[in-house]
N, C-alpha and C positions, 0 to 999 in steps of 0.2 A: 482422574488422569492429571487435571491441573493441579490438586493438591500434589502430589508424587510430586510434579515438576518444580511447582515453591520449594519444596525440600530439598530437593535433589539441588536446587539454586541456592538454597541458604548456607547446605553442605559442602558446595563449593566453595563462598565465600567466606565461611569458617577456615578452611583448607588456605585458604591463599594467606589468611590474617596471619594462621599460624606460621605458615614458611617466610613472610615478610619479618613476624616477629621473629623467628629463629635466624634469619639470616641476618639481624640488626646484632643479636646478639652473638652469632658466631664471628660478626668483625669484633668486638672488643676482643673475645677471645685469639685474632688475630696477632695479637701484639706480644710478643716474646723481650724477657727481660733483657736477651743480648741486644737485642733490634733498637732499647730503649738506652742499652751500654752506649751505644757508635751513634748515635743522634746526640747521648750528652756530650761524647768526647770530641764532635765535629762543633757540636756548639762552646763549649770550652776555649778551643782552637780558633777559632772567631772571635772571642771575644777578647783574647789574646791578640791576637792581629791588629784588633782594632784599637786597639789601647797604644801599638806599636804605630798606626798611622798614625793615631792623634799626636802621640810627639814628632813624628817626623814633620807633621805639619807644621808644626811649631817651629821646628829646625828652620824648615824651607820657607815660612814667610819672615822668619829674621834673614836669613841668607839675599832671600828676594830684594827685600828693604834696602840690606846692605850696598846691593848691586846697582837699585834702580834709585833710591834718593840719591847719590851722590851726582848719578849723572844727569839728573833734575837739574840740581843745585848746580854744575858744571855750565850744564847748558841753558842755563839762564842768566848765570854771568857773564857768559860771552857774547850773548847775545846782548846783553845789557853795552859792553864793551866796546863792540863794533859797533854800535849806534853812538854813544861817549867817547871815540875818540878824536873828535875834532876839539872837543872840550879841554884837552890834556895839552900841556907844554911839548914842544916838539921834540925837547930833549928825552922824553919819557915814552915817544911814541914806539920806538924801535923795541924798547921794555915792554911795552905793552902789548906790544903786536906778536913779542915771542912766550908772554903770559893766555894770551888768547891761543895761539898755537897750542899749546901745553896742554891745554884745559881742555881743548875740542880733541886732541889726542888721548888722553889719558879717561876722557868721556868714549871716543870709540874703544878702546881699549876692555871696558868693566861693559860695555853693551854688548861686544864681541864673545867675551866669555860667559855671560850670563844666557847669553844663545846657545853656545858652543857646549855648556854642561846642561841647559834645557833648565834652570831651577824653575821657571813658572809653570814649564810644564810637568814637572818634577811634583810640585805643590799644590797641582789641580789631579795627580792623578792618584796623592796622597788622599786629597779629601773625597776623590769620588769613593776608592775603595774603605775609606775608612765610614763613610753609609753605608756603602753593599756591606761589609761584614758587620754591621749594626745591624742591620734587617734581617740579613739570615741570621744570628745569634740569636734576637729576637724574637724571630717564627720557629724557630727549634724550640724557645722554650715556652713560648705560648701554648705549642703542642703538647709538650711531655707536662705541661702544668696541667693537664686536663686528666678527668677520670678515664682510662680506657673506652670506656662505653661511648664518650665523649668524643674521640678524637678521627682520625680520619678511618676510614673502613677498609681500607689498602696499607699497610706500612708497607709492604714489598717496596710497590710505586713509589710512597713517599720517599722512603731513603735513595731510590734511584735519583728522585728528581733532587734530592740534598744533595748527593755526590755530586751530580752534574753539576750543578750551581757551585759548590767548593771547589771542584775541579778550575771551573769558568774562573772563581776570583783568585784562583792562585795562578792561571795565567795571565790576568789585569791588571794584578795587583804591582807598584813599585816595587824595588830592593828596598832593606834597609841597610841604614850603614851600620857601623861596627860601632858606634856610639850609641846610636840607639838601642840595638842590642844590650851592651854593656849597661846601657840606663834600667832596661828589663829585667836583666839577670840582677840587680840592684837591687830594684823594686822586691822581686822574687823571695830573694836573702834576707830582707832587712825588712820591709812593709814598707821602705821610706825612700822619698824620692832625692836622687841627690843634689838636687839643687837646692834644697834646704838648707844646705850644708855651704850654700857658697854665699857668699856676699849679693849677685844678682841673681835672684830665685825666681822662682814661678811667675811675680807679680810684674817680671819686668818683658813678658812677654804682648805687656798691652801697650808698655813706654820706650823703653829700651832692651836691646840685647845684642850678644855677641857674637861674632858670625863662628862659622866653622866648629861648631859645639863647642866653643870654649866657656867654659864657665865663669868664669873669673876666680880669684882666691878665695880659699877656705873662709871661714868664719874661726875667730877665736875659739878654745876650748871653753872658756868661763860664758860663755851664752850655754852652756847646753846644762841646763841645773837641774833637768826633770831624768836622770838616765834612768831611775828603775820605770818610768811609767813607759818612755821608751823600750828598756826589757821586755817589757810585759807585751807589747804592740808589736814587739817581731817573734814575741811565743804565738800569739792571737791569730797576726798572719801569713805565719808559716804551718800551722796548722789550716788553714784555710787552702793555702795553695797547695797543699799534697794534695787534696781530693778534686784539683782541676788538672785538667789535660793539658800538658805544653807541648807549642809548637816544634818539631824538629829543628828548626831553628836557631833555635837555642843550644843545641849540641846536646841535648837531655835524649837521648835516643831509649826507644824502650821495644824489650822483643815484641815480635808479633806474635797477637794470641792468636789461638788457635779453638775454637767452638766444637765439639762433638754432641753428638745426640746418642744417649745409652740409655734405652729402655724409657721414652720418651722424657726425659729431662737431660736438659744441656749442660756438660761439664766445659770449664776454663781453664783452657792449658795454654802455661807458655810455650812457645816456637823453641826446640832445643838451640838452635842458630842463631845465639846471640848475639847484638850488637854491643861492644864497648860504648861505653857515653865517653864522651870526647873532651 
């Protein structure tokens, strides 16, 4: 009788190993190639995004600068002033008193506005979302880097808890302006950023810059002596960027597909409801 019952127990736990091993392996088989489509095109779309706060960021702490050195510099002149005016000849004082006036006006003036359009909070809410869309880009591709077998044993879940999360930073996330845009749709077209192309480029975002995206003037023609190696760099990444996802954003509108399942394999159809791109 005890023998039988060893058995009868070892037969069990044969039983349980095999269902625990088939149920490890029925999650990899979980994973369907559309499921891995809309994970790559959310993380694409991310990492898009984030490449759009990173310049905005840029925009908003030259803007920032612009706003808050001057009335630094205002308001430590004046305050220099009104302590230094008993030092100055009497004929100068009435000058001076309406150069002090000027300065503490024209100082509330650029503090008013720099409140009034939010740029500091403008450029803290650039860079928070331009980490949120760095981490979910991220962990999308952390995931789909792994061997199915490997990866989470639920995608249904996962992709819900992705939406959620894209959903959440698309209503967090700043606008961008029409410049920035314009800089992306650039980048997109050509591989190359157009501040290369101006007199203060990239590197003047550690020393100087101009406010309200203005770039400054062109660069001569005779600087540009490499065009075919440039040719070749906008074949290179213009190929690269068709196999990423853009943002609607951009005006690149594309139909909605449509997934069916025929005799257990899934066909890709576009939405006959086209949208025009813009």
């Amino acid at each position: 009788m005890s023998d039988y019952t060893i058995d009868e127990h070892l037969t069990d736990e044969h039983a349980n190993l095999t269902t625990i091993n088939n149920n490890g392996d029925s999650g990899s088989s979980l994973w369907k190639p559309e499921q891995e489509d809309i994970l790559k095109k959310w993380a694409d779309k991310a990492l898009c995004y984030k490449t759009m706060h990173t310049k905005s960021i840029k925009k908003y702490w030259c803007l920032n600068a612009w706003f808050n050195i001057p009335v630094i510099i205002l308001s430590t002149l004046t305050g220099t002033g009104n302590f230094a005016q008993g030092s100055f000849n009497e004929s100068y004082a009435s000058t001076l008193i309406l150069l002090i006036g000027a300065a503490n006006l024209l100082s509330a003036i650029l503090g008013t506005i720099s409140q009034y359009i939010n740029v500091a909070g403008t450029l803290e809410g650039h860079r928070f979302a331009n980490i949120s869309w760095d981490k979910y880009a991220r962990g999308i591709q952390v995931e789909l880097g792994k061997v199915r077998s490997d990866r989470v044993k639920d995608p249904v879940m996962y992709i819900k808890k992705c939406q959620e999360e894209f959903d959440r930073l698309i209503e967090i996330s700043p606008h961008f302006s029409n410049d920035v845009i314009e800089w992306f749709t650039k980048l997109i077209n050509t591989g190359e950023f157009i501040e290369h192309k101006q007199l203060f480029g990239v590197c003047c975002y550690e020393w100087f810059c101009l406010p309200c995206g203005f770039r400054g003037c062109k660069k001569s023609n005779c600087c540009n002596t490499d065009n075919d190696l440039k040719e070749n760099k906008k074949k290179v990444f213009k190929s690269i960027w068709n196999e990423i996802e853009l943002p609607e954003i951009l005006g690149r509108i594309k139909p909605t597909t449509i997934v069916r399942e025929d005799n257990g394999s899934y066909v890709n159809e576009d939405n006959k409801y086209r949208i025009s791109n813009v």
